[in-house]
Each structure stands twice: as C-alpha cells, then as structure tokens.
C-alpha positions in Angstrom: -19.7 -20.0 -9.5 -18.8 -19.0 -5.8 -20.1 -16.2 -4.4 -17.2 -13.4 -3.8 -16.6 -12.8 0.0 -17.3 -9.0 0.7 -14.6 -7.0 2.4 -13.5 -6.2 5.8 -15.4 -2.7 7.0 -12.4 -1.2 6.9 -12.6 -0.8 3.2 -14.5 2.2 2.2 -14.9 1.9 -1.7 -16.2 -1.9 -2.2 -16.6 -1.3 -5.7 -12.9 -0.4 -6.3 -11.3 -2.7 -4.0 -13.3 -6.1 -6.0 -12.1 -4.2 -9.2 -8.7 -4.3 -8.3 -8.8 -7.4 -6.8 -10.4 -8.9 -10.1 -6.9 -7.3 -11.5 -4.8 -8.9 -9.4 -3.9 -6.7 -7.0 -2.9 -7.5 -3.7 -5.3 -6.9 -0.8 -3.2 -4.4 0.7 -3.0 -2.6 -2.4 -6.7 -2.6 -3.1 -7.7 -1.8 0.4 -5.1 1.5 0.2 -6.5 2.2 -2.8 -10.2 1.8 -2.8 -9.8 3.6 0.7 -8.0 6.5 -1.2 -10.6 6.6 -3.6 -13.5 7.0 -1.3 -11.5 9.6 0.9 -10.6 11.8 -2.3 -12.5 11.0 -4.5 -11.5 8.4 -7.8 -10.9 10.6 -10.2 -8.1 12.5 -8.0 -6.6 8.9 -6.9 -6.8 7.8 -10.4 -4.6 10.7 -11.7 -1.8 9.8 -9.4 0.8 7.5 -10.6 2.6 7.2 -13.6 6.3 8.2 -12.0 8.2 5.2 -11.6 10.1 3.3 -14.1 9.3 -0.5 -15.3 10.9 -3.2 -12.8 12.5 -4.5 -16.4 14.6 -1.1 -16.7 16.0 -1.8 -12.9 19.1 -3.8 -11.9 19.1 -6.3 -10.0 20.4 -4.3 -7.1 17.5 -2.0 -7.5 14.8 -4.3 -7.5 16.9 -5.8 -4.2 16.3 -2.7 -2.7 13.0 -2.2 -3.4 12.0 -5.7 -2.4 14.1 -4.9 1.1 11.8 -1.7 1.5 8.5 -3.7 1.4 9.8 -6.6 3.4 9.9 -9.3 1.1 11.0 -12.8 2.0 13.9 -14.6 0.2 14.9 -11.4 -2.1 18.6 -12.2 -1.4 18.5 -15.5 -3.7 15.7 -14.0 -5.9 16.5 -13.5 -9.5 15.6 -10.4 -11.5 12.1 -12.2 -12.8 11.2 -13.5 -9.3 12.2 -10.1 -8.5 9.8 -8.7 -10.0 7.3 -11.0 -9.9 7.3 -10.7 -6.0 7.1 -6.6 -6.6 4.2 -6.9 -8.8 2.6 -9.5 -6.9 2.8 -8.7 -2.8 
C-alpha cells in the first residue's frame, strides 16, 4: 500500500484534513476545514452546518446557480445529477 503524501504546511489540523480526505472531500474543502478546526477548535467547527437543503430538493436552476457561484466548468449543459455530482464533488 502507498504511503499517503502529508499536506502542504499550510494545513494546520493534519489529522482532520486526511480524515476528510479519506471521505472524499475535496482538498479545498479539507484544507478550510481542518484549518477551521485547528483555529477554533473541532468541536466548535463540527457544530456548524446543518442549514442547507439536499441538492435533490433544488431545481435545476438552483443547482445552476450554485454551480455559477463556485466556478464550475460546463454547468450550462450539466444535468441535475452531474449537477450535483460536480457540487458534491469540487
């Protein structure tokens, strides 16, 4: 088995980033967070969240919208699973 390629020193919660990593998260999204975490403290960044809806309950034009906001390539001929795939997944 390889060995897992530490991260940048720019991320200040190892531990959490490789956790979310092993989750599937983005980089970006486990860099933010892990670097949350070790500024806050994990059980305040953990309590976060919870507010948004499920992608499935958007429209089409939502997700669209949401997808424009974070810059996402090739939205405009995306359906709503790609949609949300590419949401879940950048």
């Amino acid at each position: 088995m390889a060995e897992k390629k530490k991260p940048g020193p720019s991320v200040k919660d190892p531990e959490v980033y490789e956790a979310l990593r092993d989750d599937g998260a983005s980089k970006e999204k486990a860099a933010r967070i892990a670097n949350a975490s070790a500024a806050q403290g994990r059980s305040e960044v953990g309590g976060r969240g919870g507010k948004a809806g499920d992608y499935e309950d958007r429209t089409v034009d939502e997700l669209r919208k949401r997808a424009a906001e974070l810059d996402i390539e090739g939205r405009s001929s995306m359906n709503k699973a790609e949609l949300i795939d590419a949401l879940r997944n950048h």
